[in-house]
N, C-alpha and C positions, 0 to 999 in steps of 0.2 A: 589418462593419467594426469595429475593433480603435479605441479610446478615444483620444485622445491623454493627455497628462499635464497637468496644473494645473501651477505654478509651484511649490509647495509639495508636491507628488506627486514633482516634478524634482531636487528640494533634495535630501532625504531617499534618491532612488535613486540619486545621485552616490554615497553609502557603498557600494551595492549593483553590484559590479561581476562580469561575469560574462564577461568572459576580461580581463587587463590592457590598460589603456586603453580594455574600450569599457565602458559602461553601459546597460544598457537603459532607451532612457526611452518604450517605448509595451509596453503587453499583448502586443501581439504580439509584440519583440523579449524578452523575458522566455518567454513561450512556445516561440520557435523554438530558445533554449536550452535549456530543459529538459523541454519536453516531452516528447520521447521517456525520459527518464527516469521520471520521473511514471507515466506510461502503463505500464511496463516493472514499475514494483512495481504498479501497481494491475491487472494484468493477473493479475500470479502472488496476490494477497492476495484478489480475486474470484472468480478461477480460471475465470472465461468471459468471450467478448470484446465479447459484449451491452451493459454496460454500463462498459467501460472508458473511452470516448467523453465519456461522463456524468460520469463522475469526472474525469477530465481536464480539462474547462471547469469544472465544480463547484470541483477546486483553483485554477487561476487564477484565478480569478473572486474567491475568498478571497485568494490571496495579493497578487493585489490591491489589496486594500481594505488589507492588514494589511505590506505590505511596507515599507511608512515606519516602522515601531515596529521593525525589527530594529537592532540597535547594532553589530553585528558582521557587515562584508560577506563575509566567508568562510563564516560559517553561511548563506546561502541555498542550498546543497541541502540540508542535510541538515533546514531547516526549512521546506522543500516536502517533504522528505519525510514530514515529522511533519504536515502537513497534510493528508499524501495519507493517512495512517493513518487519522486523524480521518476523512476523507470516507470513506473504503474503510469502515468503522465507520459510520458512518450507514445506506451503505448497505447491508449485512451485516444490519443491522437490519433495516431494510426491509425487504427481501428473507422475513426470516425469517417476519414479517407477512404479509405477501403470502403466502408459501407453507400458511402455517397456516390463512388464510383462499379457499385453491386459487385465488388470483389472477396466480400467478404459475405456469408449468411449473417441472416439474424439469428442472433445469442439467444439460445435457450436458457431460463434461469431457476431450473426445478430443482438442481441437487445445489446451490447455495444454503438454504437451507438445511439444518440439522437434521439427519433420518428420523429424530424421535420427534420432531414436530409434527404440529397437524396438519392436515391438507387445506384448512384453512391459510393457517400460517403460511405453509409454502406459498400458496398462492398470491399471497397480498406481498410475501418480501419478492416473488419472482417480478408481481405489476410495481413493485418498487423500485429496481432495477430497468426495467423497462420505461419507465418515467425519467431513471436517471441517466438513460442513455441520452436522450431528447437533451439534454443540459450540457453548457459550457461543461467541459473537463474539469474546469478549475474548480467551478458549485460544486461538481458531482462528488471533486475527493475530498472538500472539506467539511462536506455534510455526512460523507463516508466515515471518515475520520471521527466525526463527532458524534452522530448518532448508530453505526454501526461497531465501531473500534472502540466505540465511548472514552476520548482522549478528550480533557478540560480543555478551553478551548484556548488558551495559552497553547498548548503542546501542539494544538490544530494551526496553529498561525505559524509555532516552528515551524514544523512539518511542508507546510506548503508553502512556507519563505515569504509571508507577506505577514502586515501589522493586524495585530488582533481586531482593529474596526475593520479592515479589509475582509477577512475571515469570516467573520459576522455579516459583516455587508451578504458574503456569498453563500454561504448556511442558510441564513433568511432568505435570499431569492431561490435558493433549492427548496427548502422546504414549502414558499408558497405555491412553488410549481406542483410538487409533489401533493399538495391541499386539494390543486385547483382539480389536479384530478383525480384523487383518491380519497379526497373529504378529509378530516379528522384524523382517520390512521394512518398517516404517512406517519407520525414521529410526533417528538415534542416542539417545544418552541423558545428556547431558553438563547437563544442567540441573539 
């Protein structure tokens, strides 16, 4: 069962409006707006569907607690979004733990990809993900970001709370990783 709101919780999401006229005033009605978005980056920045579940209540669950501090009711998605990075980023960490310490398997990354792609496709974005396992966290979500979410790369330096040379800097080291061993098809190079 989904919370209700405090009166002070109420106050504060009357700024927070997520189509004209209505407001969300429970977790739930906040969810059933944006969830599927949410879900939708943290699927393509984990790139398996194991823990996108987990992300998905992990950001409500924060935005949440932190929805009354926004000032501006038009940024709430793009400041779920930024929350979604942050959690996709904890968990990337994790993960990374886990695998070093063989706690976790290795991720398969065959359903990433669209059902109506080809099995070409699949395969080069599954070695894609597998290339970006091997990478700092921080490369892997801002080249995520930028060539899988195709967000300009202003919004990828939001996003990932560093300055746009910093972003750049780590796009570029992703991508030549991503070169050294998949030639050419890894992506573009506009970083």
């Amino acid at each position: 069962m989904v919370p209700a709101m405090n009166e002070e919780r109420r106050a504060s999401l009357r700024l927070v409006q997520t189509a004209p006229g209505e407001v969300p005033q429970t977790l739930e009605q906040l969810y059933r707006a944006y969830g599927a978005y949410v879900a939708a980056i943290a699927h393509r920045l984990l790139g398996r569907d194991d823990e996108v579940d987990d992300v998905v209540q992990d950001v409500f669950l924060d935005a949440w607690k932190g929805v009354g501090t926004l000032r501006d009711p038009g940024a709430l998605k793009g400041w779920l979004a930024t929350v979604t990075v942050r959690t996709a980023r904890r968990r990337l960490r994790m993960r990374r733990v886990k695998m070093f310490f063989h706690l976790d398997e290795h991720p398969e990354y065959g359903d990433i990809a669209s059902s109506d792609a080809s099995p070409e496709h699949k395969a080069l974005l599954s070695r894609v993900y597998e290339v970006l396992d091997t990478l700092p966290v921080d490369q892997r979500l801002a080249w995520t970001l930028r060539y899988v979410e195709r967000e300009q790369l202003d919004d990828v330096a939001r996003l990932c709370d560093v300055s746009l040379a910093t972003v750049k800097r780590k796009i570029s080291a992703a991508q030549a990783a991503i070169e050294a061993v998949l030639g050419e098809a890894g992506g573009g190079n506009d970083a």
